[in-house]
C-alpha positions in Angstrom: 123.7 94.3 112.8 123.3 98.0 111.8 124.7 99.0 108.2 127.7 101.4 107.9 129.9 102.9 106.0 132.5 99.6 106.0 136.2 100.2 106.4 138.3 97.3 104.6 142.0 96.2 106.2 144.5 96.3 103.6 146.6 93.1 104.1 150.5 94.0 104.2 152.2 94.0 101.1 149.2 94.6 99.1 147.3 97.2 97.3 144.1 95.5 97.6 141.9 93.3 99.0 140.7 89.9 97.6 139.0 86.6 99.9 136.1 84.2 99.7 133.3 84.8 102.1 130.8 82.0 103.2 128.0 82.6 105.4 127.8 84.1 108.2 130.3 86.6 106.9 128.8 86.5 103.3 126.4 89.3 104.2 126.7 92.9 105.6 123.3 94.8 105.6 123.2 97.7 103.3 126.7 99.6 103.4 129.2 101.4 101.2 132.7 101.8 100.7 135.0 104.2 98.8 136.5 101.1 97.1 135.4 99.0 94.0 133.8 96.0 94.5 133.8 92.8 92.4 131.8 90.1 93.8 130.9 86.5 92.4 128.4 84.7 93.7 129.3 81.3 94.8 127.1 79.6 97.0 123.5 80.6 97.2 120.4 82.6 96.0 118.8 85.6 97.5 118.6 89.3 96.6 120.5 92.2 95.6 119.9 95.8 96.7 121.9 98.4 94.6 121.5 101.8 94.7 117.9 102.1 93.8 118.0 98.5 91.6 116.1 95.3 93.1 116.9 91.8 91.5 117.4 88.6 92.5 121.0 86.7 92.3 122.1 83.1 92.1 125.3 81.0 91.5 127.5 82.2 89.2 126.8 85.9 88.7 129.1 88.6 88.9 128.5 92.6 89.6 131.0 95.3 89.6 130.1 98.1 92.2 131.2 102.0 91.6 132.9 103.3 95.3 129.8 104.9 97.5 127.2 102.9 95.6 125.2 101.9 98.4 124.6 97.9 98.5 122.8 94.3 99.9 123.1 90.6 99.1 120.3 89.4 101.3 120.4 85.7 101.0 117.1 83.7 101.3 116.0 82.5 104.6 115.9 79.2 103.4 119.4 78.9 102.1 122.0 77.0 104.5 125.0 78.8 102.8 125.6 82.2 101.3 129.1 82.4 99.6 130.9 85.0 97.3 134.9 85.7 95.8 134.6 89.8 96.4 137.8 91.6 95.3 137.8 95.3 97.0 140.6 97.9 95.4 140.3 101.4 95.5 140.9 103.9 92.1 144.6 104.7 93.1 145.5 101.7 93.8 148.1 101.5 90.6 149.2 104.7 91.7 147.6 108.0 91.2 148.3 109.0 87.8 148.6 105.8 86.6 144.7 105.3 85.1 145.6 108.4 83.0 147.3 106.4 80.6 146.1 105.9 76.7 146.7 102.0 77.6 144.1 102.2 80.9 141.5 104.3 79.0 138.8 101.2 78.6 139.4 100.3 81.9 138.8 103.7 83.4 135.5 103.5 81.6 134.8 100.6 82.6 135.1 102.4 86.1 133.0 105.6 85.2 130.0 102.9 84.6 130.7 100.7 87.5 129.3 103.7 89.6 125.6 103.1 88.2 126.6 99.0 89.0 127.3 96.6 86.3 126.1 93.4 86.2 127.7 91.2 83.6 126.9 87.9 81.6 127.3 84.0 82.1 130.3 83.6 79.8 132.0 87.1 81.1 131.1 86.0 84.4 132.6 82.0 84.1 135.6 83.8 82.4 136.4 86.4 85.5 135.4 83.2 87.9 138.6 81.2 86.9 140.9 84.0 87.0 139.1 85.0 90.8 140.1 81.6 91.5 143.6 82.0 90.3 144.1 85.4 92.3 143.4 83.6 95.6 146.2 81.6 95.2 148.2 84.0 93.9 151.1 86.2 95.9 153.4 89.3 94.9 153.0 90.6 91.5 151.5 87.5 90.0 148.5 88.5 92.2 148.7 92.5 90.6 148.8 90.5 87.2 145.5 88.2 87.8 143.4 91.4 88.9 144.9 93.7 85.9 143.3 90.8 83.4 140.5 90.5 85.0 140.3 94.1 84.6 140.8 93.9 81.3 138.1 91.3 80.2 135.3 93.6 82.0 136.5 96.4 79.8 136.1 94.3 76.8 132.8 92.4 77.8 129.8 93.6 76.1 127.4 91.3 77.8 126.6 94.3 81.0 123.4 95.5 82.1 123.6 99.0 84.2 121.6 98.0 87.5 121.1 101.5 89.6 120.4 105.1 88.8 123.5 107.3 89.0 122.5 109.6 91.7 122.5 107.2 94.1 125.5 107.3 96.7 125.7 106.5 100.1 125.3 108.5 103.1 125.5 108.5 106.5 125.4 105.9 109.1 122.5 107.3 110.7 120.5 107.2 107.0 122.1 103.6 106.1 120.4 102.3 109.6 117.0 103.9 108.8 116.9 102.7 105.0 118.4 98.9 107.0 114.9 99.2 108.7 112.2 99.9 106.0 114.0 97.2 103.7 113.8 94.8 106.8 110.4 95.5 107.1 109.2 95.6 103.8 111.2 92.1 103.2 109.1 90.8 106.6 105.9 91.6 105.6 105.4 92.0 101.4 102.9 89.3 101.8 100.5 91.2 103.1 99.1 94.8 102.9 102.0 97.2 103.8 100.5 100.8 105.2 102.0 103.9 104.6 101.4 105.1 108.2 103.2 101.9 109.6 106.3 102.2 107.7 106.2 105.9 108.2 106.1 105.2 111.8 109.4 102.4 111.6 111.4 105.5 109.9 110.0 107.8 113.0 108.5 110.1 110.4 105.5 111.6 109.4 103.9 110.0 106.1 104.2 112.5 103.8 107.6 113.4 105.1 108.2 109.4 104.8 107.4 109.4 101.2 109.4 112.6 100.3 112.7 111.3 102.2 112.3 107.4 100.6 112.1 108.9 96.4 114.8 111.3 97.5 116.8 108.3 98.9 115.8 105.6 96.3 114.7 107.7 93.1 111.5 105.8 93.3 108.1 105.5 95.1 107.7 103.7 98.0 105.1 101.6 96.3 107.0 100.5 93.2 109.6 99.6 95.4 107.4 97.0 97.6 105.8 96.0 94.1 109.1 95.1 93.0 109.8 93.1 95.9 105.9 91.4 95.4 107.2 90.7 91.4 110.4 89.4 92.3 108.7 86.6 94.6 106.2 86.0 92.4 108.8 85.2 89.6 110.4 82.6 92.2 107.1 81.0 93.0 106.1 80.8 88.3 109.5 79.4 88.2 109.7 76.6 90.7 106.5 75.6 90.9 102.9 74.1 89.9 100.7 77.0 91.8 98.0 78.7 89.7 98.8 82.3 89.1 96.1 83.3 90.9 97.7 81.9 93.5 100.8 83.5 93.2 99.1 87.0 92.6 98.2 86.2 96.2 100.9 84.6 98.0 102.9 87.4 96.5 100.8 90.3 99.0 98.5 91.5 95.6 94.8 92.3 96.6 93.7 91.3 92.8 94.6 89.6 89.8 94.5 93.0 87.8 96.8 95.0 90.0 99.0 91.8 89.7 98.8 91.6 86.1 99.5 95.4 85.4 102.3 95.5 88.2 104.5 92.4 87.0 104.0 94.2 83.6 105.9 97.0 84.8 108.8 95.6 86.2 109.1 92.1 84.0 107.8 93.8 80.2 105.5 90.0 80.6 102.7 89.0 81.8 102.9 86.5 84.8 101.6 83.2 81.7 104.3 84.8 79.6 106.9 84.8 81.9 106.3 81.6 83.1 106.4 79.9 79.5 109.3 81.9 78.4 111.2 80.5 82.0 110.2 76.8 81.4 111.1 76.0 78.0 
């Protein structure tokens, strides 16, 4: 399925859109869309893709996404079910003017940092997941009611993290489907030593032009980016299980335990022992 620029129905009589999606309709490859998004994870684990941010998501978590922030829940092969509560509603949806009110001014913050991607904390998160729940059963202005207070606890919440640079938007089709590709590929084949040439090849581009368009696109190198994809597995593989970490430095596609140490580093501020302490107690 190629990624696109995804149009949303508006169901009659309402000014936005709000439903539960289980797999195989939980995931659309990377996309965008002028509305806001709110999505709550419900079934599954996998990872997320926004703007230039790569992290891994689980049960229970809950992002805000800016409109045009480019965007992909990739759930793991080995999960059976992907699920999510998404809420899509676009700026104007109270009415154009309606935002510039002194009462709306937290929540039209709350907006201007939604474009970068917010990713909010387990109590905001079980909080918003009750009233998503409510919403879905709601009709008529009831239904207007649940989203403004949902609104209004993300305004308030100070548990957020920012999760993508704020130059990143999305583009065209035709630049959606070629990103679609390297992230397939890269996801396919982190294990094992990805070359420049190959990848250049999949984006039917020369390398250097290759490496020019993807920190243009991404704001980052094309190696940190499959390193990040290397440290997020490797985090999995600390977590869940007994294997050495020599093991992992391996089964995660790193040539050498001092590339591994130094790279995890980077993206995790541990070391791999650290990390895996800090995550079992």
């Amino acid at each position: 399925m190629k990624s696109h620029i995804q149009k949303l129905p508006l169901p009659e009589q309402s000014s936005f859109v709000a439903d539960r999606y289980i797999t195989p309709y939980f995931e659309t490859p990377w996309h965008y869309h002028p509305e806001y998004e709110l999505v709550l994870i419900i079934h599954g684990k996998g990872r997320r893709f926004v703007g230039d941010h790569v992290s891994d998501y689980c049960e229970g978590e809950l992002d805000l996404l800016g409109p045009s922030l480019p965007h992909w829940y990739r759930k793991d092969e080995g999960e059976k079910q992907g699920g999510s509560l998404v809420i899509h509603f676009r700026e104007e949806f109270l009415g154009k003017d309606f935002l510039q009110i002194p009462e709306m001014q937290k929540i039209l913050l709350l907006f201007e940092k939604s474009k970068m991607g917010l990713h909010f904390g387990a109590k905001t998160a079980a909080n918003v997941a009750a009233k998503m729940e409510t919403l879905l059963s709601c009709t008529g202005i009831d239904r207007l009611m649940c989203l403004l207070a949902i609104l209004k606890e993300l305004s308030e919440s100070t548990e957020y993290s920012m999760l993508s640079s704020p130059e990143v938007i999305g583009r065209s089709n035709r630049e959606n489907d070629r990103l679609q590709k390297i992230f397939d590929y890269v996801l396919a084949n982190f294990k094992q030593e990805i070359q420049l040439q190959e990848i250049a090849r999949i984006a039917m581009m020369s390398p250097s032009s290759f490496s020019r368009y993807f920190k243009n696109r991404t704001k980052k190198n094309f190696s940190h980016f499959v390193n990040q994809i290397r440290v997020s597995h490797a985090c999995r593989q600390l977590i869940k299980g007994n294997f050495s970490i020599s093991y992992v430095c391996q089964e995660s596609g790193f040539n050498n335990m001092t590339n591994f140490n130094k790279q995890f580093r980077k993206v995790v501020k541990l070391s791999p022992s650290q990390f895996r302490q800090k995550h079992r107690v």
